[in-house]
MDAnalysis code that builds the backbone (N, CA, C; Angstrom):
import MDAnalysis as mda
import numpy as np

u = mda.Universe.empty(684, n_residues=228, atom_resindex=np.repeat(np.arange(228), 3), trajectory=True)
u.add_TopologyAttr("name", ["N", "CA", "C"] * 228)
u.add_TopologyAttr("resid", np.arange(1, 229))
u.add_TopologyAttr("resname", ["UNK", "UNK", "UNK", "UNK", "UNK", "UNK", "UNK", "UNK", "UNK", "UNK", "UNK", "UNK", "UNK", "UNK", "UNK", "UNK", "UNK", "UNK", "UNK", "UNK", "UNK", "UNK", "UNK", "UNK", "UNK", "UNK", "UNK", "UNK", "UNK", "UNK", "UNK", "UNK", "UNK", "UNK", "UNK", "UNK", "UNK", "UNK", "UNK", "UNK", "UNK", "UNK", "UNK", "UNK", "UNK", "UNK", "UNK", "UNK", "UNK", "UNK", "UNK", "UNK", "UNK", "UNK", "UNK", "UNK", "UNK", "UNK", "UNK", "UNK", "UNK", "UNK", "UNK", "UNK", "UNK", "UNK", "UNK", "UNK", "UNK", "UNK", "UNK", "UNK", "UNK", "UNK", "UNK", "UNK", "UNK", "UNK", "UNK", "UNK", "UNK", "UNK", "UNK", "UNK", "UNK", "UNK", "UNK", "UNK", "UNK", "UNK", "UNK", "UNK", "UNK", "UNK", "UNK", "UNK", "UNK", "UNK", "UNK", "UNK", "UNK", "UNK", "UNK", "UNK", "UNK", "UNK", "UNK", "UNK", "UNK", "UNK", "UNK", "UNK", "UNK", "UNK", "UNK", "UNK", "UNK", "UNK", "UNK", "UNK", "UNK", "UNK", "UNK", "UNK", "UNK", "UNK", "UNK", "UNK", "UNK", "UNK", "UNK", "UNK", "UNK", "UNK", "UNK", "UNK", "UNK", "UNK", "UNK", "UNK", "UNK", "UNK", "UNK", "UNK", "UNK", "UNK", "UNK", "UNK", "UNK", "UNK", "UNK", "UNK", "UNK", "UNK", "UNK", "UNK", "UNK", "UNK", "UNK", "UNK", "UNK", "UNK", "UNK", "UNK", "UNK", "UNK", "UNK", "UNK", "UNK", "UNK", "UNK", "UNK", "UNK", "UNK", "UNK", "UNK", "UNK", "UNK", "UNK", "UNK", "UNK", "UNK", "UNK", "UNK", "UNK", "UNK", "UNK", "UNK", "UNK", "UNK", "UNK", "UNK", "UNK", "UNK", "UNK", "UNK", "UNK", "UNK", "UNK", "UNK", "UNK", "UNK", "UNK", "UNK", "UNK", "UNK", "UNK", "UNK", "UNK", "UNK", "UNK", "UNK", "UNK", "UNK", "UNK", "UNK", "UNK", "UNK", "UNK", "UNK", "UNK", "UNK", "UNK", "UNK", "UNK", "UNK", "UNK", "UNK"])
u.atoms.positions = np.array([
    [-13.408, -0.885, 36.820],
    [-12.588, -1.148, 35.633],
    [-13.474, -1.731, 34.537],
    [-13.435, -0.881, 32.934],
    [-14.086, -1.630, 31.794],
    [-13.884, -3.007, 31.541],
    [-14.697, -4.208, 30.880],
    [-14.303, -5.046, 30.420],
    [-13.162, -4.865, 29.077],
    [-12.338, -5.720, 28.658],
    [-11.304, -5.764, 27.851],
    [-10.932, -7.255, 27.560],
    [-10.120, -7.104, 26.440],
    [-10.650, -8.427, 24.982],
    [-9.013, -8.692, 25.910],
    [-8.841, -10.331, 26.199],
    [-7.138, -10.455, 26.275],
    [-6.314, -10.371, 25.517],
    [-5.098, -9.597, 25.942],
    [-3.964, -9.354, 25.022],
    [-2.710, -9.714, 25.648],
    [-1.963, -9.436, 24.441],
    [-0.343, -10.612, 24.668],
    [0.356, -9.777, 25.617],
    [-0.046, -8.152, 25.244],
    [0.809, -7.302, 26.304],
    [-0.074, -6.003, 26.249],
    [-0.037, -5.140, 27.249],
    [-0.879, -3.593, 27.156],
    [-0.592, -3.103, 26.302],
    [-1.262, -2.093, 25.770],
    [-1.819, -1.066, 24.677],
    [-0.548, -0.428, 25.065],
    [0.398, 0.021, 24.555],
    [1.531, 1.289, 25.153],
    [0.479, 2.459, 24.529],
    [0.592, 3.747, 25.054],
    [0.089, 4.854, 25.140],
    [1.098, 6.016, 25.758],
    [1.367, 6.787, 24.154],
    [2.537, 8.335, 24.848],
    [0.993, 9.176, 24.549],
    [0.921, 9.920, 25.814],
    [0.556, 11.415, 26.350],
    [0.971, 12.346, 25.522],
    [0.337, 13.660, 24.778],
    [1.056, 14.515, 23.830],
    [-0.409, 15.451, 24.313],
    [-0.038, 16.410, 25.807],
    [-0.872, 17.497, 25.867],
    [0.292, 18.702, 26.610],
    [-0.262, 19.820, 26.356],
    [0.499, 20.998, 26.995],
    [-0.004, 21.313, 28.099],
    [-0.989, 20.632, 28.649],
    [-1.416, 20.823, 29.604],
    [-0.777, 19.515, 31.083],
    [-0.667, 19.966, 31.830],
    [0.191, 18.635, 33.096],
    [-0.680, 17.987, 33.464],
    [-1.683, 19.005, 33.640],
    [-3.168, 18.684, 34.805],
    [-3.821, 17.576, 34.116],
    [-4.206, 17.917, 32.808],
    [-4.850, 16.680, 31.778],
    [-4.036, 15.736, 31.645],
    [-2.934, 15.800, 31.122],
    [-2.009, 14.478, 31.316],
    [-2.306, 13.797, 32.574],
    [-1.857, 14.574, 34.092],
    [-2.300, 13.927, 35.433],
    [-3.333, 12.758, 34.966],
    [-4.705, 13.958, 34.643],
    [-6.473, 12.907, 34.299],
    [-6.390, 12.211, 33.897],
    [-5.821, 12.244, 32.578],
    [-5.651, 10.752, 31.224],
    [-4.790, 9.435, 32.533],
    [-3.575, 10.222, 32.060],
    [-2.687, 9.023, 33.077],
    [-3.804, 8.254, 34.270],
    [-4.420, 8.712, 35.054],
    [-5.263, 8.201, 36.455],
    [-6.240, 7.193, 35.565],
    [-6.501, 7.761, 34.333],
    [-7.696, 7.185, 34.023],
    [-7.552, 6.079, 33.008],
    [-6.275, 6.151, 32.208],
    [-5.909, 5.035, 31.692],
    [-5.039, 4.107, 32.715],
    [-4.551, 4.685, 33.598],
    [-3.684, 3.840, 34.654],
    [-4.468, 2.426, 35.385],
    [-5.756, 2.544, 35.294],
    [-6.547, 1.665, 35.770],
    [-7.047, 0.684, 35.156],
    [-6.761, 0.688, 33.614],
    [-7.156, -0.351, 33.297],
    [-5.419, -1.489, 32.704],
    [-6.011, -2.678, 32.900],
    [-4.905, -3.449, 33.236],
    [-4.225, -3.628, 31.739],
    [-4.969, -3.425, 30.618],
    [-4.051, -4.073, 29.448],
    [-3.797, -2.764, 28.936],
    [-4.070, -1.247, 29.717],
    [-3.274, 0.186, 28.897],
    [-2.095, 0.680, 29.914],
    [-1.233, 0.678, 28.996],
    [-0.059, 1.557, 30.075],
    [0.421, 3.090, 29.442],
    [0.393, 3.860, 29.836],
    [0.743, 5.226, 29.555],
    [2.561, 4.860, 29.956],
    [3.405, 5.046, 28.737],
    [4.844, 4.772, 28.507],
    [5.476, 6.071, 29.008],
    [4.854, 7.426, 28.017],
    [5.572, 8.217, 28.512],
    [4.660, 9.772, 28.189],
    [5.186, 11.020, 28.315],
    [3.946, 12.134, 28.139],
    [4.968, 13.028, 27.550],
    [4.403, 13.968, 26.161],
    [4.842, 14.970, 26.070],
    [4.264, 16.364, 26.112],
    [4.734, 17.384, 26.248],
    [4.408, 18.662, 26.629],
    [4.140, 19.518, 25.254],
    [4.710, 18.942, 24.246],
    [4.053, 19.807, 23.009],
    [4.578, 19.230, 21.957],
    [4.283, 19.395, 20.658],
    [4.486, 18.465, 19.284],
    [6.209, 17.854, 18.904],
    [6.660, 18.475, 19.061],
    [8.487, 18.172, 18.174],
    [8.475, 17.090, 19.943],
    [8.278, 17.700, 20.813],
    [8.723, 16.107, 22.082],
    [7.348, 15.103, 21.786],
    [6.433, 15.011, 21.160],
    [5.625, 13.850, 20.666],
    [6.268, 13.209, 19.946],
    [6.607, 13.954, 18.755],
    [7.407, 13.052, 17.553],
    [8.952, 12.461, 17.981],
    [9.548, 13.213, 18.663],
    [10.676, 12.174, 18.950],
    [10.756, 11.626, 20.024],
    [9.270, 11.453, 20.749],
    [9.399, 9.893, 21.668],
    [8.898, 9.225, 20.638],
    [7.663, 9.527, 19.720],
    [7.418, 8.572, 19.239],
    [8.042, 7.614, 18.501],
    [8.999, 8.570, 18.022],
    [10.392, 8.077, 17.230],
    [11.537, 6.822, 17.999],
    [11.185, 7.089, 19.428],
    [12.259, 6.605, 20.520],
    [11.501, 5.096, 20.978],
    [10.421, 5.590, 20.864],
    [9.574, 4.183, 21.976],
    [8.340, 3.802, 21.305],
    [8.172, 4.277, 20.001],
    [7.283, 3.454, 19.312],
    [6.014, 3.228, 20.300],
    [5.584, 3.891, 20.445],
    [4.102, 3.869, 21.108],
    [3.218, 3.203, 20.511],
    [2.186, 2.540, 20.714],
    [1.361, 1.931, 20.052],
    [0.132, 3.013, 19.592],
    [-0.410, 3.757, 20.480],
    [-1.353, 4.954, 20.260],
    [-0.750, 6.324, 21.121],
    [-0.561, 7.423, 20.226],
    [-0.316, 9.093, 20.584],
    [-1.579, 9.366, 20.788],
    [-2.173, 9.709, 22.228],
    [-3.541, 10.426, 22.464],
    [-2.576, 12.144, 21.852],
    [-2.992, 12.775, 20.968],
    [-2.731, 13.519, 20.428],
    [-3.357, 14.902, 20.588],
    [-3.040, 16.342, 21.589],
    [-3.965, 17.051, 21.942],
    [-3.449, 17.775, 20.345],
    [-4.457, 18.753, 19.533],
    [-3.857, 19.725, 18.599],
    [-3.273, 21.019, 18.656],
    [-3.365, 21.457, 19.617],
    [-3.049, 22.824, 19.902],
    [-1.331, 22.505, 21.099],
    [-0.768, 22.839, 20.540],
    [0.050, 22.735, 21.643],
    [1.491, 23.441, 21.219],
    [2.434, 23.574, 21.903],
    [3.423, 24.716, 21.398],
    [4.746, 24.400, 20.702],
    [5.623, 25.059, 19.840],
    [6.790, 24.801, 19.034],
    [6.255, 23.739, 17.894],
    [5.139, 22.607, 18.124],
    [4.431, 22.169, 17.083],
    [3.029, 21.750, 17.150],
    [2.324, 22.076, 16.539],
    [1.014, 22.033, 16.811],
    [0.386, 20.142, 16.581],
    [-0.623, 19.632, 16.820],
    [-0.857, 18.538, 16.700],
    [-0.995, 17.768, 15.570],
    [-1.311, 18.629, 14.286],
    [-1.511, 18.565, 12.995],
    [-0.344, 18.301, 12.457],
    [0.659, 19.111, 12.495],
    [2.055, 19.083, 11.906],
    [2.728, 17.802, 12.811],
    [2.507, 17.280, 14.271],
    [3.244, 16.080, 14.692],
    [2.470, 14.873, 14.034],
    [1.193, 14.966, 13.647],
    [0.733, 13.740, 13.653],
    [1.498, 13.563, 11.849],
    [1.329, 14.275, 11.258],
    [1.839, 14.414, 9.785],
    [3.271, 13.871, 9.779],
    [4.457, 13.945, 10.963],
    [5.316, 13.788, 10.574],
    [5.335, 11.879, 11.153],
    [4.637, 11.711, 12.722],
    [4.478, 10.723, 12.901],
    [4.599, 9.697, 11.349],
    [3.148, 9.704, 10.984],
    [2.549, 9.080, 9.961],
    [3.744, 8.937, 8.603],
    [4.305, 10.177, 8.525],
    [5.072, 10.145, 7.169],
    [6.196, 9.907, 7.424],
    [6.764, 9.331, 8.994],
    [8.058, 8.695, 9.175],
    [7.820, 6.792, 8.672],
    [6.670, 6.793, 8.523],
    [6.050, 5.594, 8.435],
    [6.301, 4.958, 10.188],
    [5.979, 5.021, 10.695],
    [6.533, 4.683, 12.392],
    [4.828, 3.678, 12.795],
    [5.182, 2.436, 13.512],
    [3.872, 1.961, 13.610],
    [3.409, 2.293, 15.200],
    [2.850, 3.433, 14.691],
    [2.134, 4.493, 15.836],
    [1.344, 4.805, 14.936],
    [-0.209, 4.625, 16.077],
    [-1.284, 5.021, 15.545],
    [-1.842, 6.557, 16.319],
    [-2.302, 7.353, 15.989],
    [-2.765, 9.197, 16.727],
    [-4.115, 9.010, 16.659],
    [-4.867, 9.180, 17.671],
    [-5.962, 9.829, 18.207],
    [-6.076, 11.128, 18.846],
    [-6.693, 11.914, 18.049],
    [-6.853, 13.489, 18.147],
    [-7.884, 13.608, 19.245],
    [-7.800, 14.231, 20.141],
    [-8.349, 14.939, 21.132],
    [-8.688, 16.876, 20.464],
    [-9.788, 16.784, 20.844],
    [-10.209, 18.406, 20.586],
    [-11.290, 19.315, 21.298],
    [-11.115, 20.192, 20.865],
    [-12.846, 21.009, 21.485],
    [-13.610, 21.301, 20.208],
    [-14.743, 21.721, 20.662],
    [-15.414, 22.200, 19.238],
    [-14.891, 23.329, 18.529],
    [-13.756, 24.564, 19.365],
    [-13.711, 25.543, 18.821],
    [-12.601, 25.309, 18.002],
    [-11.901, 24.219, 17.508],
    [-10.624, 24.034, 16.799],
    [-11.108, 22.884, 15.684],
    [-11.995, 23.007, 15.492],
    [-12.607, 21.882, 14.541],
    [-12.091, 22.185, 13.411],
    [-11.347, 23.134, 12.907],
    [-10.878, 22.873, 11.178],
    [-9.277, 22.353, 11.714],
    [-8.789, 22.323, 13.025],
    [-7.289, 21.586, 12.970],
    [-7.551, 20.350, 13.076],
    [-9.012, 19.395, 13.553],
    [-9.463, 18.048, 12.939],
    [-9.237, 17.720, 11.966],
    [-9.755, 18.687, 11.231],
    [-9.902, 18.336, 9.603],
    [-8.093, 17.959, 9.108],
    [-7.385, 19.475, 9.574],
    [-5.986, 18.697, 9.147],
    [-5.338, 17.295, 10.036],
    [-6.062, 17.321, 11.027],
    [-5.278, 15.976, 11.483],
    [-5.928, 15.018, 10.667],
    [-6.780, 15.029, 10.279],
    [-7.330, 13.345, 9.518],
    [-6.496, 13.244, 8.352],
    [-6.193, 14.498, 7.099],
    [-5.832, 14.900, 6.558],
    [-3.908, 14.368, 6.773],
    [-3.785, 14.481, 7.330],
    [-2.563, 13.961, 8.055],
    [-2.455, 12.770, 8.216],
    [-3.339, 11.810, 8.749],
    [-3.421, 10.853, 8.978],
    [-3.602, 10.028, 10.423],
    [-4.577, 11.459, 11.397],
    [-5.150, 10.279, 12.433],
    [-5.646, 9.218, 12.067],
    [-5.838, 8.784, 13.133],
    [-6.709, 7.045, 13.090],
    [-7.764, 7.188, 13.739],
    [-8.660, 8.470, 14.513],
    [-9.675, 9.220, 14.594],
    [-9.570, 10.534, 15.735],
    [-10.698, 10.879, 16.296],
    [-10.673, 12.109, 16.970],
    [-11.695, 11.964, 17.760],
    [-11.801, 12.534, 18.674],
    [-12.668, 12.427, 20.040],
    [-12.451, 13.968, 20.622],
    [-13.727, 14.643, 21.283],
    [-13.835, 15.791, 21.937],
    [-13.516, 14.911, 23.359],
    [-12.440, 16.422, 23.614],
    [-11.697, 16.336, 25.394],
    [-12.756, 16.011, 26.260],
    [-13.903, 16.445, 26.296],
    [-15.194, 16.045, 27.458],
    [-15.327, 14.634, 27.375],
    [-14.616, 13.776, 26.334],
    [-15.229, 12.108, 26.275],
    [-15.203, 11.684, 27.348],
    [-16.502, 10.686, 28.262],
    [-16.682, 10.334, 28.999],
    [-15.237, 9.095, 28.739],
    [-14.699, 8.563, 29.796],
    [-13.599, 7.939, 30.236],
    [-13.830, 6.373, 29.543],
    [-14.901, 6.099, 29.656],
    [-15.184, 4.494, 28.835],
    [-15.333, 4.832, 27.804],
    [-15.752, 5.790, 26.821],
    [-15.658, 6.197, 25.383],
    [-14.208, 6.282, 25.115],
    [-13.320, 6.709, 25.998],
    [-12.097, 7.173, 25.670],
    [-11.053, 6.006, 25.665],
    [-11.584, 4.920, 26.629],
    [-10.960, 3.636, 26.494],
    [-10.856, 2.786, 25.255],
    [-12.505, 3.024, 24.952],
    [-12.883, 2.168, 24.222],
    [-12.013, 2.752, 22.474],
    [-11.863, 4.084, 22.675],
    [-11.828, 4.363, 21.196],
    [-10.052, 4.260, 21.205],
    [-9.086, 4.254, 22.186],
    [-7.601, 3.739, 22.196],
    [-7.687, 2.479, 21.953],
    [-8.381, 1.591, 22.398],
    [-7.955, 0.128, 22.581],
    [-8.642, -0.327, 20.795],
    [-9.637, 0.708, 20.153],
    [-10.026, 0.182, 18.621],
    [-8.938, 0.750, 18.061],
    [-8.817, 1.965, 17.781],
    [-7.383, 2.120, 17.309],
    [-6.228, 1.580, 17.151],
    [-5.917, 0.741, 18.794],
    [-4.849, 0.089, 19.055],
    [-4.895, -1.419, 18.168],
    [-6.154, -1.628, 17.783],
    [-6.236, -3.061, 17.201],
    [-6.214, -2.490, 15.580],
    [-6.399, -1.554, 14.739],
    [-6.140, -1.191, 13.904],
    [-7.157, -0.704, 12.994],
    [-8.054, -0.653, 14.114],
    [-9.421, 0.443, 12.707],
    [-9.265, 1.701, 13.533],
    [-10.523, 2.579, 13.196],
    [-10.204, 4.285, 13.239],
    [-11.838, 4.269, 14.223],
    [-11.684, 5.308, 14.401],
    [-12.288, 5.537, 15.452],
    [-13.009, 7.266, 14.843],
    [-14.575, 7.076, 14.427],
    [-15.226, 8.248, 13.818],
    [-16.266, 8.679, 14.681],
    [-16.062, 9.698, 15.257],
    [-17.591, 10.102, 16.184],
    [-18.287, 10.742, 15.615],
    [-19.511, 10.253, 15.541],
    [-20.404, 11.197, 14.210],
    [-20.803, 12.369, 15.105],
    [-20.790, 12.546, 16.341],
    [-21.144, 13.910, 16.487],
    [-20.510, 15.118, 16.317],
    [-19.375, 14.810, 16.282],
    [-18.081, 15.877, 15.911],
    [-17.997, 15.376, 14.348],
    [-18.095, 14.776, 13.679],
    [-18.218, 14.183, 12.021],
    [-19.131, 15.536, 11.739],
    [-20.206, 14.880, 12.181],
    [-21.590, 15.855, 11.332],
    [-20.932, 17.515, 11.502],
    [-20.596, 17.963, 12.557],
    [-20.468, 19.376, 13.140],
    [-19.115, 19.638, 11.942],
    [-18.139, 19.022, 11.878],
    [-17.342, 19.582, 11.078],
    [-17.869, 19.468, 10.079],
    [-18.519, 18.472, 8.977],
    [-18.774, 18.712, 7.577],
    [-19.891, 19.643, 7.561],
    [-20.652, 19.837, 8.334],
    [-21.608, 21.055, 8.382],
    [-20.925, 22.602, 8.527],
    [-19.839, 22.741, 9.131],
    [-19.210, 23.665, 8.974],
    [-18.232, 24.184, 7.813],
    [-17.810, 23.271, 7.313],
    [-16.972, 22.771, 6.199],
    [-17.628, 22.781, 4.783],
    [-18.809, 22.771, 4.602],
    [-19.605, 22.439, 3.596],
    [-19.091, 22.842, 2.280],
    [-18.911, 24.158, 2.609],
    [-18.541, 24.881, 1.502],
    [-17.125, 24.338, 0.718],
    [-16.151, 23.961, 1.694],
    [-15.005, 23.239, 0.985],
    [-15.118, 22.169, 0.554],
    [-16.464, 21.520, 0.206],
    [-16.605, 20.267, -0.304],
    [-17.505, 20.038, -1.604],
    [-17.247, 19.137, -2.335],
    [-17.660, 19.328, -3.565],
    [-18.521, 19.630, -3.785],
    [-19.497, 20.498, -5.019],
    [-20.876, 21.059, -5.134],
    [-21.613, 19.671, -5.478],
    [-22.937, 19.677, -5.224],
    [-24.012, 18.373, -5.389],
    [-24.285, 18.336, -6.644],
    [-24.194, 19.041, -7.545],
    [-24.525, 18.960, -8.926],
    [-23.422, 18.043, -9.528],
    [-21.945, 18.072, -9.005],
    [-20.435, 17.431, -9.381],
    [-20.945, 16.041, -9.262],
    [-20.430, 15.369, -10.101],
    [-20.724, 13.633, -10.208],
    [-19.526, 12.927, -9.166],
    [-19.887, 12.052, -8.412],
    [-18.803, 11.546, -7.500],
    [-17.478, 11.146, -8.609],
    [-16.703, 11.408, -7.479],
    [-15.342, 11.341, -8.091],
    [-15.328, 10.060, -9.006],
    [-14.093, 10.346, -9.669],
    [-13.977, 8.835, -10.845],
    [-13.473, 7.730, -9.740],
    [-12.560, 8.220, -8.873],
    [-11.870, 8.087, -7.717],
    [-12.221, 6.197, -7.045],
    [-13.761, 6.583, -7.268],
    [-14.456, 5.690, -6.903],
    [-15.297, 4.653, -7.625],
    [-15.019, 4.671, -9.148],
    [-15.569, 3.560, -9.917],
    [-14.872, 2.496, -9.562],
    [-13.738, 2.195, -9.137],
    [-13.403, 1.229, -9.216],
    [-14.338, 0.006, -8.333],
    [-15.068, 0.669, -7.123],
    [-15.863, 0.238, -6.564],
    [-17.062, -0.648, -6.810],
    [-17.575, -1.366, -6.374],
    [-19.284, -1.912, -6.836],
    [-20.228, -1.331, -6.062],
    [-21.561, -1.764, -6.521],
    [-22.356, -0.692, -6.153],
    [-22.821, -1.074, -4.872],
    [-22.474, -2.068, -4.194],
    [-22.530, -2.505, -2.720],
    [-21.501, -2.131, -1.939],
    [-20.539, -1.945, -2.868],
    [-19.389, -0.998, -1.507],
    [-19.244, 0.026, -1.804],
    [-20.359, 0.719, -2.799],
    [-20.569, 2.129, -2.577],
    [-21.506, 2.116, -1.595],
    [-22.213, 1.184, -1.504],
    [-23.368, 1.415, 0.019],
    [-22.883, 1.397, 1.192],
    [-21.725, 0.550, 1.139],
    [-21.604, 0.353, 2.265],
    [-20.391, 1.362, 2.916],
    [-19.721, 2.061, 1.795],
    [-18.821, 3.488, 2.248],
    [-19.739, 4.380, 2.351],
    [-20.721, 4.676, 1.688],
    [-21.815, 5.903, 2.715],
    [-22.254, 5.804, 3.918],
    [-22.408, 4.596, 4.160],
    [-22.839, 4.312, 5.894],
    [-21.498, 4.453, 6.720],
    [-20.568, 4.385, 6.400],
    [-19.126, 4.062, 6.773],
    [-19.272, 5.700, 7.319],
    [-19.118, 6.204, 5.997],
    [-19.015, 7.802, 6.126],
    [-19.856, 8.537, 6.763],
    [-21.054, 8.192, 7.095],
    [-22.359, 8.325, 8.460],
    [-22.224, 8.003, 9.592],
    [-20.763, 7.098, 9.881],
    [-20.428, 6.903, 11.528],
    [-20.731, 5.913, 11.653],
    [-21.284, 5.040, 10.775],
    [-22.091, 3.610, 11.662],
    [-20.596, 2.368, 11.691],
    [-21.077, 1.999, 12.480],
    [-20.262, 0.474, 12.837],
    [-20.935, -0.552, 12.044],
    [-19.448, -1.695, 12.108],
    [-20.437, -2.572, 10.818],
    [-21.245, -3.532, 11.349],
    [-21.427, -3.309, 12.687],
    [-22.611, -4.404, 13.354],
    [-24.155, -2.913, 12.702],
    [-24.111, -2.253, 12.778],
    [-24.973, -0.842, 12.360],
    [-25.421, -1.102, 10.921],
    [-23.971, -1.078, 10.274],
    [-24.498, -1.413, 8.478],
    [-24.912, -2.298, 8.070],
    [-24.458, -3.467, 8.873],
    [-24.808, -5.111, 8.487],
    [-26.588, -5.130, 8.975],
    [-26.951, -4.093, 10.065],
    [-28.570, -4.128, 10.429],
    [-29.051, -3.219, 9.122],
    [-28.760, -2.388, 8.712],
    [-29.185, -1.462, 7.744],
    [-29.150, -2.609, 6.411],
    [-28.592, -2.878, 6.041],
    [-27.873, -3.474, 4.687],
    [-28.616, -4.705, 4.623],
    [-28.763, -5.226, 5.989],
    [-29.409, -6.741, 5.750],
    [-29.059, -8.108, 5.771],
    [-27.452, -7.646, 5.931],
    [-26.376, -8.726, 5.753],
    [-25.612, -8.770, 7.147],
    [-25.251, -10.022, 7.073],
    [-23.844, -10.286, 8.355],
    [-22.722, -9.626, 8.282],
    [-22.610, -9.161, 9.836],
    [-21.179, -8.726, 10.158],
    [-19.883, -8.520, 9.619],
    [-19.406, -10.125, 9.249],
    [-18.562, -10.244, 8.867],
    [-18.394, -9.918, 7.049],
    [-19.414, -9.924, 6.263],
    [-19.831, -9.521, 5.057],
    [-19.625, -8.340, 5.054],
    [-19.929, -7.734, 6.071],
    [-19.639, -5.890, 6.203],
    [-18.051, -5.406, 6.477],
    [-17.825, -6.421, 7.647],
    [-16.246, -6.717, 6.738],
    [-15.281, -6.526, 6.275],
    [-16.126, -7.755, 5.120],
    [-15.026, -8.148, 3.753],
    [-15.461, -6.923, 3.112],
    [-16.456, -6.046, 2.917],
    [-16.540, -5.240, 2.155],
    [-15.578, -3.688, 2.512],
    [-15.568, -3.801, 3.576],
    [-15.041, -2.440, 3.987],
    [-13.359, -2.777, 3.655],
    [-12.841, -3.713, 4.004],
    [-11.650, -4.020, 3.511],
    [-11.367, -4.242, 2.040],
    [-12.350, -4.269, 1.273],
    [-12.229, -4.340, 0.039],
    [-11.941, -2.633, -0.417],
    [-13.095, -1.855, -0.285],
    [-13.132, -0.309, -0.210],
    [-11.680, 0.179, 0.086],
    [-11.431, -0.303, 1.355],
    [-10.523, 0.422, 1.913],
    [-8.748, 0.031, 0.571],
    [-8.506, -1.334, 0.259],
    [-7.647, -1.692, -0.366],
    [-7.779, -1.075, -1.510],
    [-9.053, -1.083, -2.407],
    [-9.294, -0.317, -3.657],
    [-9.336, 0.787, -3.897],
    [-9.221, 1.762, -2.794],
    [-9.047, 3.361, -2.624],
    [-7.350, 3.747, -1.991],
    [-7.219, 2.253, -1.950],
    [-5.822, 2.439, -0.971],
    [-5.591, 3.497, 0.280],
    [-6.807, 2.950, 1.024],
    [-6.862, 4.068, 1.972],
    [-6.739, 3.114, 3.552],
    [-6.070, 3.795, 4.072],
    [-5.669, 3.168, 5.164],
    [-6.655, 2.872, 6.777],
    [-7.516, 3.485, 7.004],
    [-8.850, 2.866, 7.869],
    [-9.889, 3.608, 7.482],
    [-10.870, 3.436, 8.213],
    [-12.079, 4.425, 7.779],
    [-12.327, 5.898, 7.982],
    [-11.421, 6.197, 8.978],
    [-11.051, 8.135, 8.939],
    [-10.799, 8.226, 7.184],
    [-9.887, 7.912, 6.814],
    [-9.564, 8.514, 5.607],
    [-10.602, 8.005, 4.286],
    [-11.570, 7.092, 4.908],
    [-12.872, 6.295, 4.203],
    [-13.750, 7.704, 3.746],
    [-13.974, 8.178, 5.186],
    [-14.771, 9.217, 5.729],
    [-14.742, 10.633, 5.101],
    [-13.260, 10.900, 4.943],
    [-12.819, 11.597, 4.717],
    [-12.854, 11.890, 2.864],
    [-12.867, 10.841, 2.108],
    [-12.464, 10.715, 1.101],
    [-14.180, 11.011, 0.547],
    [-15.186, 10.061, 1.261],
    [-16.347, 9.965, 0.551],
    [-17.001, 11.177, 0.725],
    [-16.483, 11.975, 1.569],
    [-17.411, 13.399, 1.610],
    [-16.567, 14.643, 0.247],
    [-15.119, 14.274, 0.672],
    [-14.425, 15.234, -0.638],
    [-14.514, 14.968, -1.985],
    [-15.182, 13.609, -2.037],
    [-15.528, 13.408, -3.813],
    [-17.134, 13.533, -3.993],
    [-17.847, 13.858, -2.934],
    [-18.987, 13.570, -3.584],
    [-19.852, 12.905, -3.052],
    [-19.147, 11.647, -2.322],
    [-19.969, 10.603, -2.869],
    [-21.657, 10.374, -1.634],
    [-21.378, 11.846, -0.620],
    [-21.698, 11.873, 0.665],
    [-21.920, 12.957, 0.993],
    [-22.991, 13.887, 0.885],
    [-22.692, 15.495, 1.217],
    [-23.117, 15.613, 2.857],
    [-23.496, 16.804, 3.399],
    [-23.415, 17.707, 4.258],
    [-24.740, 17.440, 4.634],
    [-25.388, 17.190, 5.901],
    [-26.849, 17.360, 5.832],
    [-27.790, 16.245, 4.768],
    [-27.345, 15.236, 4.435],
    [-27.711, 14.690, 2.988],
    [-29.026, 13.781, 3.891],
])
């Protein structure tokens, strides 16, 4: 069993795959640790959204492909019921532009189905505390694929983002590179907690709700290209 931070009560966790067998895996594998409980499982998108609707889950492990509604369209309605349920997208590499609409939607991040089982802990239980969860190896692979739908390099970053200073423009490019702010605070030069106050500043002044949509935002204006 992973180590884990104490909490007042377990992580609730609804299941949302079309598959039984994977549900089975997840369930065995979150079943073991003591502060996650798997509440309940659904078999495809419209039964995600109205447990989520029913039992308020704390995190939807969210597969995208799945039938009568796909993962993109549940996590969209999740999010825009305003419901305090957070979605973590599960994927393969070959569905990487229905990532793009789940962030777009409003996961709270995404993880490829092969995630080793302590990656997979680890990235429910950050979620569950309320930041997002960005794997730069599936990051890089989609905006490298994506390139073309993203702004040309000659385009001046969005206005989007003056409101910003020029230290939390530094520190949303590293954001948008995957790093953690124990990562940026080594890059940057500064403490932890300085990394922070800054990212919460970013995040309030873009009015953007964790760093998926950080991520998301600094590559569609500009401010972050492809390969850069």
């Amino acid at each position: 069993m992973s180590e884990q931070a104490p909490s007042a009560r377990p992580v609730r966790i609804l299941l949302a795959d079309d598959q039984p067998l994977l549900r089975t895996g997840f369930r065995m594998v979150l079943g073991a640790e003591s502060d996650l409980d798997v509440v309940a499982e659904a078999g495809d998108g419209v039964e995600a959204v109205e447990l989520s609707r029913r039992l308020l889950p704390d995190v939807v492990l969210m597969d995208i492909r799945m039938p009568r509604m796909d993962g993109v369209a549940a996590t969209r309605a999740i999010v825009g019921a305003r419901l305090p349920v957070r979605v973590l997208v599960l994927t393969t590499f070959d569905l990487d532009e229905y990532v793009v609409g789940a962030l777009r939607a409003g996961a709270s991040g995404f993880l490829a189905k092969d995630v080793p089982a302590e990656d997979l802990i680890a990235a429910i239980r950050t979620v569950a505390g309320g930041d997002a969860v960005v794997a730069p190896r599936i990051l890089r692979r989609l905006l490298d694929r994506f390139a073309e739908l993203l702004p040309d390099p000659a385009v001046t970053p969005s206005a989007a983002l003056d409101a910003l200073t020029d230290r939390e423009r530094e520190v949303l490019v590293q954001v948008a590179r995957g790093l953690s702010n124990a990562e940026i605070a080594a890059v940057l030069s500064v403490s932890e907690t300085t990394i922070k106050t800054h990212v919460g500043h970013v995040l309030t002044k873009l009015r953007l709700r964790d760093r998926v949509q950080a991520v998301v935002l600094a590559y569609e204006s500009g401010l972050v290209r492809p390969r850069a």
